[in-house]
C-alpha positions in Angstrom: 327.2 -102.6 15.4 323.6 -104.4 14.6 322.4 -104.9 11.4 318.4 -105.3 11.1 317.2 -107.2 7.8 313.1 -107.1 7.3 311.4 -109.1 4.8 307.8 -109.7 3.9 306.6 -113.4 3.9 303.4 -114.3 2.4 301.4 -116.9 4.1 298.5 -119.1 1.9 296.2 -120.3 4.6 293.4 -122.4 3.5 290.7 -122.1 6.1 287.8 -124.3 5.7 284.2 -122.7 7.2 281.8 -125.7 8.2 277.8 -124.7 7.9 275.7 -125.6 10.4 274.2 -129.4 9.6 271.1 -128.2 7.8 273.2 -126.8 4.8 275.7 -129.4 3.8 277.7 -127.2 1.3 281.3 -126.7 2.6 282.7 -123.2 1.0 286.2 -123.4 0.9 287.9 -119.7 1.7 291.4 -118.6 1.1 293.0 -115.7 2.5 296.3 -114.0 2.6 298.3 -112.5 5.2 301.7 -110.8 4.9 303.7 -111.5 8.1 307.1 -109.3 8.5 309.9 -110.8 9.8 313.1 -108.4 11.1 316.3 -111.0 11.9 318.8 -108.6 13.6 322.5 -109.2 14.7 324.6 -107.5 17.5 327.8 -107.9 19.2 326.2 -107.6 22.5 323.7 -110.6 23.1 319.9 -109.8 23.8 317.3 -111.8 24.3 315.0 -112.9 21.5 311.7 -110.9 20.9 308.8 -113.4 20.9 307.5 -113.7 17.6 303.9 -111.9 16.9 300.3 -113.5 17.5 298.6 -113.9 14.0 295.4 -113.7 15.6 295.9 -110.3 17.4 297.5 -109.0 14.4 294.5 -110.1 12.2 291.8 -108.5 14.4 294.1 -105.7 14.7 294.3 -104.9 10.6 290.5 -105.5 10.5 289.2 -103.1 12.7 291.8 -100.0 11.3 291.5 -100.8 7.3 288.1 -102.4 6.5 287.4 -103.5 3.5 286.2 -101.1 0.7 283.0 -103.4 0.0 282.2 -103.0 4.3 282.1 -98.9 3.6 279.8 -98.8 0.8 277.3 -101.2 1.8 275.1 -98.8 3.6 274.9 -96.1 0.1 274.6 -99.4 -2.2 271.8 -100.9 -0.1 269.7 -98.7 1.6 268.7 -94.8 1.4 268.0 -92.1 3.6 265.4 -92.6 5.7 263.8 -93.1 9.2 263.1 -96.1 9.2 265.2 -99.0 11.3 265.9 -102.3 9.9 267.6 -105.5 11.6 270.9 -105.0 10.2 270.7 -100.6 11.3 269.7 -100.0 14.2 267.5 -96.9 15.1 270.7 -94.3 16.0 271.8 -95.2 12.1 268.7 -94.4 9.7 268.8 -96.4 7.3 266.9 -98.5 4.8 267.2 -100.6 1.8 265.7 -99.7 -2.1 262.4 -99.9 -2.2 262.5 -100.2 -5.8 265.7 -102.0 -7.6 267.7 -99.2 -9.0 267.6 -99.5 -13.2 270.7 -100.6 -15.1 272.2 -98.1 -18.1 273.8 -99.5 -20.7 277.3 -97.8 -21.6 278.6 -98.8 -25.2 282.2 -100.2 -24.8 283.3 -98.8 -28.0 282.8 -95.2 -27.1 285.2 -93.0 -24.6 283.3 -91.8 -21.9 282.7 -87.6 -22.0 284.3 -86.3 -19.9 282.8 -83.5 -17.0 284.5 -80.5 -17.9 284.0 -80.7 -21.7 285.0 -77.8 -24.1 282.0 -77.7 -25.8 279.5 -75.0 -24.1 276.1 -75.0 -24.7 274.6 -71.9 -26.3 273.2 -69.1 -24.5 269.4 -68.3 -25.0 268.7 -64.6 -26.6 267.0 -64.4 -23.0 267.4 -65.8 -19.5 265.1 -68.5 -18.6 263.5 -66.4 -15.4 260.2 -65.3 -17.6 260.6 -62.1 -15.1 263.8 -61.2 -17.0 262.6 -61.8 -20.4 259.7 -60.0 -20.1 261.4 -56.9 -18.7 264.0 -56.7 -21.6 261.0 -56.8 -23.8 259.5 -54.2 -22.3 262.8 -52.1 -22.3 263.1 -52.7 -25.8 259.4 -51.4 -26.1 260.6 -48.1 -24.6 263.2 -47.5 -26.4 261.5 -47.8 -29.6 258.5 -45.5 -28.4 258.4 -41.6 -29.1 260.7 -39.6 -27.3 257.9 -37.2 -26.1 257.3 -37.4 -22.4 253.5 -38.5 -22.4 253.9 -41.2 -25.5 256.7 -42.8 -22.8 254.3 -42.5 -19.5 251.8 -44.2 -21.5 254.5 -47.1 -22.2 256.1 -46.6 -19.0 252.3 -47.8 -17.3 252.3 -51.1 -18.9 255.4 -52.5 -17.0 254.5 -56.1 -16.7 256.1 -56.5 -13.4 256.0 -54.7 -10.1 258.6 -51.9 -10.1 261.0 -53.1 -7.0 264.5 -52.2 -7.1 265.9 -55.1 -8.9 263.3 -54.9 -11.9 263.6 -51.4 -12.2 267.1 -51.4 -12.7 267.3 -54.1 -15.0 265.0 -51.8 -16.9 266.9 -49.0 -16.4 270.2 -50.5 -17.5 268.5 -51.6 -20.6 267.5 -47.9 -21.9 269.5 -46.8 -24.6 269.1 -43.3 -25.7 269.7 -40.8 -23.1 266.9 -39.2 -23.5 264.2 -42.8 -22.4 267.2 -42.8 -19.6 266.5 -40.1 -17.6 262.9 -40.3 -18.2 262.2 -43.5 -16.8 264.9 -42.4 -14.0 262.9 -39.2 -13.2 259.6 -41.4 -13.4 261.1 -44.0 -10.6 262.0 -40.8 -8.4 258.7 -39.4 -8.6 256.9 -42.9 -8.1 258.5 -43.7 -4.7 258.7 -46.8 -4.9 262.1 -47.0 -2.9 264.7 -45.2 -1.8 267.2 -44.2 -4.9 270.6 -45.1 -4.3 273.7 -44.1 -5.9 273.8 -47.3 -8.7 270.7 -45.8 -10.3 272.4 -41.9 -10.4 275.3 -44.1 -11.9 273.3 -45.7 -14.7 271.8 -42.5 -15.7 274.7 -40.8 -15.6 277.0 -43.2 -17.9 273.5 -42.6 -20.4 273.8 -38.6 -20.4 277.4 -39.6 -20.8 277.1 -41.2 -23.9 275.3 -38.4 -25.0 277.8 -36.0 -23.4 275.2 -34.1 -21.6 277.5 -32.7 -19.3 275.2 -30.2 -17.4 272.7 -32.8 -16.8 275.1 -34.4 -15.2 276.4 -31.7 -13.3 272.7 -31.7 -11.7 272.2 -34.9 -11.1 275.3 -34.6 -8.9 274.1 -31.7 -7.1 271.1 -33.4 -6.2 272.8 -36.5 -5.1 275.1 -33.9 -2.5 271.5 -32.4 -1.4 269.6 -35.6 -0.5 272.8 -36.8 1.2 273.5 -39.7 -1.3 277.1 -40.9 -1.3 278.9 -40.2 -4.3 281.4 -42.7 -4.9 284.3 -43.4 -7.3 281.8 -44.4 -10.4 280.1 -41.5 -10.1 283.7 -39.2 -9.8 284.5 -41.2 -12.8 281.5 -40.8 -14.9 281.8 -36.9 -14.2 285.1 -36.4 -15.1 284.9 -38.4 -18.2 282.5 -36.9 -19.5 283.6 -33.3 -18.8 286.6 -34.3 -20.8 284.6 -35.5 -23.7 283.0 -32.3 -23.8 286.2 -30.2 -23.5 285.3 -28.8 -20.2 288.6 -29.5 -18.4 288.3 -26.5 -15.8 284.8 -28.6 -14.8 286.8 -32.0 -14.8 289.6 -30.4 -12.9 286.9 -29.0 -10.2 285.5 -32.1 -9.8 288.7 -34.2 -9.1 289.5 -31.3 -6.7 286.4 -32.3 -5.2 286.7 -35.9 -4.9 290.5 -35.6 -3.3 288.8 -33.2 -0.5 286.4 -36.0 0.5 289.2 -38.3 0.8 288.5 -40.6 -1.9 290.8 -42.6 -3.7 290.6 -42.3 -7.6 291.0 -45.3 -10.0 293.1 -46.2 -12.7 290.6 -45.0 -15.1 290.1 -41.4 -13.2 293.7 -40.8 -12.9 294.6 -41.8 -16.6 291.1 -39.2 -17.4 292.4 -36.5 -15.0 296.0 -36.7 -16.3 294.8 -36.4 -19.8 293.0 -33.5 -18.9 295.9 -31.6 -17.3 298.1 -32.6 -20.4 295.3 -30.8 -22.8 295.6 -27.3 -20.5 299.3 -27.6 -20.9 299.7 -28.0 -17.5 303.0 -30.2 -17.4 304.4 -29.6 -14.2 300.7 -31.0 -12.5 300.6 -33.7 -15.1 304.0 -35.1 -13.8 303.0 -34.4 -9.9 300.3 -36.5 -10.5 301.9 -38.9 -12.2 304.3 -39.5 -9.3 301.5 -39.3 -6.7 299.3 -41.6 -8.2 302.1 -44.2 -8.8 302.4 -44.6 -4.5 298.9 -46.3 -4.8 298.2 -47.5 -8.7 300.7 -49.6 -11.0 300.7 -47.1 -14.3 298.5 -48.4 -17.1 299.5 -47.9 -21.1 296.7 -45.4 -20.9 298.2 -43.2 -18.5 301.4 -44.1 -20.3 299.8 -42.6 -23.9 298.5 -39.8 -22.1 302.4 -39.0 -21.0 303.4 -39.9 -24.8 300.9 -37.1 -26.3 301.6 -34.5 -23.9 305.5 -34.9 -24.4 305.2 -35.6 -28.5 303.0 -32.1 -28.9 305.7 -30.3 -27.5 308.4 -32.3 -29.2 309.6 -32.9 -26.2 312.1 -36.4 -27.1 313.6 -36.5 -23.4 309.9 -36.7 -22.2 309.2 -39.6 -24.7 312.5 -41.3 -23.5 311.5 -40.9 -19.8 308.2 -42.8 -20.6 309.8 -45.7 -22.4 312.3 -46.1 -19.2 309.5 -45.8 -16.9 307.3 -48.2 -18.1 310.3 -50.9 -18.7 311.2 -50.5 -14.9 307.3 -50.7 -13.6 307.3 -53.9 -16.3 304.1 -52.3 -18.4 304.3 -53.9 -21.5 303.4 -51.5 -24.1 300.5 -52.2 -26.8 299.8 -51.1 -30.3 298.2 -48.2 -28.8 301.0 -47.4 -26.7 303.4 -48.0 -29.8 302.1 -45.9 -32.1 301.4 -42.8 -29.9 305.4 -43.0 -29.8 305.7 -43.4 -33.4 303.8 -40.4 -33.7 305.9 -38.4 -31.4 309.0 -39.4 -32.2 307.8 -38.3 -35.9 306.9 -35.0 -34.1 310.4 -34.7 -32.6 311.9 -35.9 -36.0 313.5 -38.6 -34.6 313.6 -41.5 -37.8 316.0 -43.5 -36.4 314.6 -44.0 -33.2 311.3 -44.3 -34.7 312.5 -47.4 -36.9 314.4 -48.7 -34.2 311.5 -48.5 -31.8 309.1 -50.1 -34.9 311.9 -53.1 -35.4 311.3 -53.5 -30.9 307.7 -53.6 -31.3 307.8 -56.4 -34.0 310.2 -58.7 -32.3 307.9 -57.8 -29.2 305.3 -60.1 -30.8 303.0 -57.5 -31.4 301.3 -57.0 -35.2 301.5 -53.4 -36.6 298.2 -51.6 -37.8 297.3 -49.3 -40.7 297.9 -46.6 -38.1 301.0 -47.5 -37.3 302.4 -48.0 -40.8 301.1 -44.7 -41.8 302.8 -43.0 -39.0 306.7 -44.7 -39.6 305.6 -43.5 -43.3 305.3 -40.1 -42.6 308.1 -39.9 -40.2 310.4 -41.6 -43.4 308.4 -38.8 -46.0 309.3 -35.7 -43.5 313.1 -37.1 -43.5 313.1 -37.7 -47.3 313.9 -41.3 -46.2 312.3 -43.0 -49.5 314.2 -45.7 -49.4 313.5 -46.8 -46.2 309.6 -46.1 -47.0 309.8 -48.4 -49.7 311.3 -51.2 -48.2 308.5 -50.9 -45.7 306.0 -51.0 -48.1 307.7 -54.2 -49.9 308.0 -55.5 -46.1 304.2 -54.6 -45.7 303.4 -57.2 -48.6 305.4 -59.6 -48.5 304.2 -59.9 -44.3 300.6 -59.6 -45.5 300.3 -56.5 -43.0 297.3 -55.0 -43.4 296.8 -51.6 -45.8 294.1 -48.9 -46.6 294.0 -46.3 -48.9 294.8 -44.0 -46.1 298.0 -45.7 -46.4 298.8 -45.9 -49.6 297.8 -42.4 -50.1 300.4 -41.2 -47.8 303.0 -43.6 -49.6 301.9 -41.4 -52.4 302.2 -38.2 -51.3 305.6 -39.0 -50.1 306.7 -39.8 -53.3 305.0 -36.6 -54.8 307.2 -34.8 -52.6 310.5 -36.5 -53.5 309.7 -37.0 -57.3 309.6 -40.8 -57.2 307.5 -41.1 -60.3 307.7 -44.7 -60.9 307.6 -45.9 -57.6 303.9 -43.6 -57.6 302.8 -45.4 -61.0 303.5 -48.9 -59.1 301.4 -47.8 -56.2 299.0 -46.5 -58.3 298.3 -49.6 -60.1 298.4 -51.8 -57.4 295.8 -49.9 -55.5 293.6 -50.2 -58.8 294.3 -53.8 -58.6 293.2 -54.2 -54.5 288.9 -54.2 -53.9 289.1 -52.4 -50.5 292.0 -49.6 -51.4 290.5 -48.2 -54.7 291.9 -45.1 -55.5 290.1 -41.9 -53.9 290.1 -37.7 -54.9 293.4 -37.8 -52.6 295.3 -40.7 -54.6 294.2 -39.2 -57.8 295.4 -35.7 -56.2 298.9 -36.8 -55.6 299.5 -38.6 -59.1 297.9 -35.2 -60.3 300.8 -33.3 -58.3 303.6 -36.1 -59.6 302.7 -35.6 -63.2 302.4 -31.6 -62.3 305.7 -31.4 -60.7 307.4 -33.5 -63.9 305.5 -31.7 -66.8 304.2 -34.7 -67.6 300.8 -32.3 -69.2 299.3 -35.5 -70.8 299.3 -38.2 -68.1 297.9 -35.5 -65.8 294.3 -34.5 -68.5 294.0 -38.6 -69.2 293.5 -38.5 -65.0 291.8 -35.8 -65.1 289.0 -37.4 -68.0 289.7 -40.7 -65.9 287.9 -39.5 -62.7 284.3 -39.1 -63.4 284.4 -42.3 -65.2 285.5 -44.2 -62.1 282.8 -41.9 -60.3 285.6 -40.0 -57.8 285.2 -36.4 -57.7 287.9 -33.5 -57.9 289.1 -31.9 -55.2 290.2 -28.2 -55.0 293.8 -29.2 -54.3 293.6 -31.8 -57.3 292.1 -28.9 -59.8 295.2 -26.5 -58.1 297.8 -29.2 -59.0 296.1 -29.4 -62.5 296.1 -25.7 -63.3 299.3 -25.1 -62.0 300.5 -27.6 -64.6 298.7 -26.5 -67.4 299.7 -23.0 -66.9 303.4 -23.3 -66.3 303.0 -25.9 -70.2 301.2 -22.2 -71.1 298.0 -24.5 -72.2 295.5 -21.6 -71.2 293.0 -23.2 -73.1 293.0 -26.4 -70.8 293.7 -24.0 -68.1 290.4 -22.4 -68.6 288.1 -25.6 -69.4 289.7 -27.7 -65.7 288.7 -24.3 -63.8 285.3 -24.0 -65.5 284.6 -27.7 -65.1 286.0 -27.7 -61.8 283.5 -25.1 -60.7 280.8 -26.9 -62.2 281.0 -30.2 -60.0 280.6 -28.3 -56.9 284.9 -26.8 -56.3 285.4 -23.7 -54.4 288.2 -21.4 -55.1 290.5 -21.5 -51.9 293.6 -19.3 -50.7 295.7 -21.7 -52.6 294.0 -21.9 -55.9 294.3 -18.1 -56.0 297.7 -18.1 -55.4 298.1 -20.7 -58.5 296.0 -18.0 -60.5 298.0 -14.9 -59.7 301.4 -17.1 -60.3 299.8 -18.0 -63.7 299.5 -14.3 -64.5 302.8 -13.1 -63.5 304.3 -15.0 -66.2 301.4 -14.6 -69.5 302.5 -11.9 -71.5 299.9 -9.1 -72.3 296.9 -10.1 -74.6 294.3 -12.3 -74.6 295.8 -15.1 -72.2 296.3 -13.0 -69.5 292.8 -11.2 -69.5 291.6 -15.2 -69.7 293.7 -16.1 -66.4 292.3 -12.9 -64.8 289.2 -13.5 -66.0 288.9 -16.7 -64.0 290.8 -15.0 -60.9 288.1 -12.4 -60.8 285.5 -15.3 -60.2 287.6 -16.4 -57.6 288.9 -13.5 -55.9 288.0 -10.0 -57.2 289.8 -8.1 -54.7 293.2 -9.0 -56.1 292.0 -8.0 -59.5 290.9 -4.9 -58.0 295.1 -4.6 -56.6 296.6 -5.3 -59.8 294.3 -2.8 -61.5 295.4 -0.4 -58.8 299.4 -1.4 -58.8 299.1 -0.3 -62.7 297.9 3.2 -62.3 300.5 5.7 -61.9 298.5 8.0 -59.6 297.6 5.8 -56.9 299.5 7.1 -53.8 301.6 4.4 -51.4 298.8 5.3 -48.8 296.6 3.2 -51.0 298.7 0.7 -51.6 299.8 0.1 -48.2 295.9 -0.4 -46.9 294.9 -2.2 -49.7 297.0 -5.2 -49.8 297.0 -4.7 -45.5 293.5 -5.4 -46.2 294.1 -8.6 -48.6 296.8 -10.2 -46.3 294.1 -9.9 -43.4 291.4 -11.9 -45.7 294.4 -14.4 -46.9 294.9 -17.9 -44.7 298.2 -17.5 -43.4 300.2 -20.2 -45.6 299.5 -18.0 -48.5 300.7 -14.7 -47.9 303.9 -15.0 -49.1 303.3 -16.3 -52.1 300.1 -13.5 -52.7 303.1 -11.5 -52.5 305.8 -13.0 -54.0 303.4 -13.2 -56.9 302.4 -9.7 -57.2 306.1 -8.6 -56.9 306.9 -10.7 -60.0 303.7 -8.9 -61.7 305.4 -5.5 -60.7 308.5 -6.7 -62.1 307.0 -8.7 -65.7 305.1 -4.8 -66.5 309.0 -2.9 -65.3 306.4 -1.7 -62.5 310.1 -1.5 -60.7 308.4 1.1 -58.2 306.0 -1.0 -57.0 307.8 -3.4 -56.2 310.2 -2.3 -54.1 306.9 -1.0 -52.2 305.5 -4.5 -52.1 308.9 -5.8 -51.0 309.0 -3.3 -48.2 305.0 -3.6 -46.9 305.6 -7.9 -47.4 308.7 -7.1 -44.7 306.7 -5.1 -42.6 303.3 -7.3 -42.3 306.2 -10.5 -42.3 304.6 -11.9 -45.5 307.3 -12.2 -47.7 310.4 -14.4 -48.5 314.1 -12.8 -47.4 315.2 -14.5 -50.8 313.1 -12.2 -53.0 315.5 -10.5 -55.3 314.6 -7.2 -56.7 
């Protein structure tokens, strides 16, 4: 068994270097050597390696490692040039400064910058080619010419540049309005400068788009097929986008038939255009087919994913919404705010609150800040369920996270607590929405306090918001004025009644469906005199036909013929939600006048058109 034992001896050799006899100076020169010495011991004798020559082992280290001042002598004493010198011969070109290079001072107590700083330097408003500045001016000088064809050939002449390919392009792609687009497009075809490729069909035809000029399209398309230009996934793209902006999916669906037969591959952003399409028709058997086809090439984008999340949350469809979720977990798409509140919306479609709130509580531990739009949504989905609780601790949540709100908002917090009767909880909205600069109180917020004091008989608090509104310059709407009537007439303040409807009328409201409806319910429970001719006074302003019908409902002679085609013909001139309560109404006007008869013949046509209650009791 040998053992080997290596150690590193330094070695201080003075060396003294004579100069020849005309320089008497003696320089003195010390150098270092490091000599390694391996002592080794064995059982079994050998004989003794002979120890290493110094000299060879010197001249040896010198030729492989020379010194770092031998290497940069040639950069730090000559340059590059032809010319040979004593110390370079003619195969190494070199030469030394001809001028001594200047010092730079660098202030010591300073840190040096370093190369890749993180300040940038600002861009210029223009590139510093004077070709590309003078083009975008003269871009911007066609688009703010006239749009007539011979005030833009006059411009079009004074191009500063000659119109090659790149120029006009840049020029091109600088046109704004469709409109300077396609003429300076046509003006380059007719021009022939160069050939046309399919870059410049792109550019116009992401322009037209813009201006959803869909046919225009369509024949610049055509044209490209007849001079043979390739149409490639842009331009696919650019046509089915477009078609679907328009709401011409059989023409989007043609044209991604089209592209398939030419064996091109669509993109992300043709696929999620296409499948949105197909979800629109209804078509959710083709929307799914694709869905699975296009995943062999494409990872699924949250577009293609909201697409999915529409489609399946207008038909309520929550198994559909589920699938989505799973799918984009196992693909590892991480959904956005988009994403999440096209689910909230369906899920509120499906009436699904609990999975709503659970999917709301995901999203914020996610990392991801809710919107106005997605507050709004989890509100509505807590209103429909009568969940007021839970809305409320939202909106206490929303404040106390400084989430941002808009009136949109808080008017649907509103309206929520219009429908449940949460009076004071509406009164603390209110005023904190009087309180907030960019949520001010709209027609809509003063509508649903105008419903919440309608609903309670609070008479008073509804006229002072009434009186309230044109001083704060917000204007009644029709629903606001039918909240307001319906109040004052169910309180039997006809007077009121009457100056709200003629007021109303004044600043511009139409009578609607609904209005009429709060009308006739106002008469079928005035007594006779002079309140009721006042009520139908106002309803013949608004609707004289069903005047005309209680008039006739009154008179003995009138034959169930005429009934039966006069109210078929008021039903057909009434919005759907308010037939049944046209009829409804006029059965309890039947019924206040012991117009028993007519009644049941109301009851009986309101069953046969479907346009009355199953609970009306005779």
């Amino acid at each position: 068994m040998a053992a080997t034992i290596s150690t590193a001896l330094d070695f201080n050799c003075p060396i003294s270097f004579t100069s020849p006899p005309r320089l008497p100076i003696t320089t003195p020169t010390t150098t270092t050597r490091r000599l390694t010495i391996s002592c080794s011991s064995s059982s079994s004798k050998s004989p003794p390696k002979p120890p290493p020559d110094l000299a060879e082992l010197h001249h040896h280290q010198q030729n492989n490692n020379p010194a770092l001042s031998d290497q940069l002598r040639p950069l730090s004493t000559t340059t590059l040039s032809d010319t040979p010198t004593k110390e370079y011969p003619p195969q190494t070109p070199q030469t030394h400064l001809l001028v001594k290079p200047k010092s730079t001072w660098v202030n010591p107590t300073r840190p040096k910058l370093s190369v890749l700083t993180l300040q940038r330097h600002k861009r210029s408003r223009h590139s510093y080619n004077p070709q590309i500045r003078d083009l975008k001016l003269f871009a911007k000088k066609l688009n703010d010419c006239d749009t007539s064809k011979e005030a833009f050939l006059e411009v079009v002449d004074e191009m500063p540049h000659p119109p090659n390919k790149e120029n006009s392009l840049l020029v091109l792609n600088s046109l704004r309005p469709w409109q300077k687009t396609l003429l300076f497009f046509n003006w380059i075809k007719t021009q022939n400068f160069f050939p046309v490729e399919t870059i410049f069909y792109n550019v116009t035809m992401k322009s037209l788009r813009f201006g959803r000029q869909f046919q225009l399209i369509e024949d610049l398309a055509h044209d490209m097929i007849n001079n043979g230009i390739e149409l490639d996934n842009i331009t696919y793209s650019t046509i089915i986008t477009c078609a679907k902006r328009c709401n011409l999916f059989d023409k989007a669906v043609e044209w991604f038939d089209r592209m398939y037969k030419t064996g091109l591959m669509p993109d992300e952003v043709t696929y999620s255009a296409i499948l949105d399409v197909y979800a629109k028709l209804g078509k959710v058997e083709e929307v799914m087919s694709l869905y699975e086809r296009g995943g062999q090439w494409w990872k699924p984008d949250p577009i293609a994913s909201t697409v999915l999340e529409k489609m399946f949350g207008e038909a309520g469809d929550y198994d559909g919404i589920r699938y989505v979720l799973q799918e984009m977990r196992s693909l590892g798409v991480e959904p956005n705010l988009v994403v999440y509140n096209t689910l909230l919306e369906a899920m509120g479609k499906t009436g699904k609150p609990g999975l709503a709130r659970s999917l709301f509580e995901e999203m914020v531990e996610s990392g991801v800040s809710p919107n106005e739009k997605t507050l709004t949504a989890l509100v509505k989905i807590y209103g429909k369920a009568r969940w007021a609780r839970d809305a409320l601790e939202l909106w206490e949540r929303m404040r106390s996270n400084g989430w941002p709100m808009d009136f949109i908002l808080y008017n649907t917090l509103l309206s929520m607590c219009a429908d449940l009767g949460l009076e004071e909880d509406a009164e603390r909205l209110f005023e904190d929405m009087m309180r907030l600069e960019h949520c001010r109180p709209d027609s809509w917020s003063y509508t649903a306090m105008l419903n919440i004091y309608g609903s309670g008989g609070r008479v008073d608090k509804a006229m002072e918001l009434f009186e309230e509104m044109p001083k704060r310059g917000v204007e009644l709407n029709v629903m606001g004025c039918t909240c307001l009537i319906q109040c004052l007439g169910r309180a039997k303040r006809i007077d009121d009644l009457v100056r709200v409807f003629e007021v109303s009328i004044e600043r511009g409201i139409k009578p609607d469906d609904r209005l009429c409806g709060c009308l006739l319910s106002v008469v079928s429970y005035c007594e006779e005199g002079k309140d009721i001719n006042k009520v139908l006074s106002l309803l013949q302003h608004a609707n004289p036909q069903l005047v005309a019908f209680i008039k006739l409902l009154r008179e003995e002679r009138t034959s169930f013929e005429t009934i039966r085609e006069e109210f078929r013909g008021i039903l057909n001139a009434t919005a759907v939600d308010a037939r049944r309560p046209f009829c409804n109404c006029l059965i309890d006007i039947c019924r206040k006048r012991n117009l028993h008869e007519r009644a049941h013949e109301l009851l009986y046509l309101g069953t046969v058109y479907d346009a009355t209650a199953t609970t009306t009791k005779m």
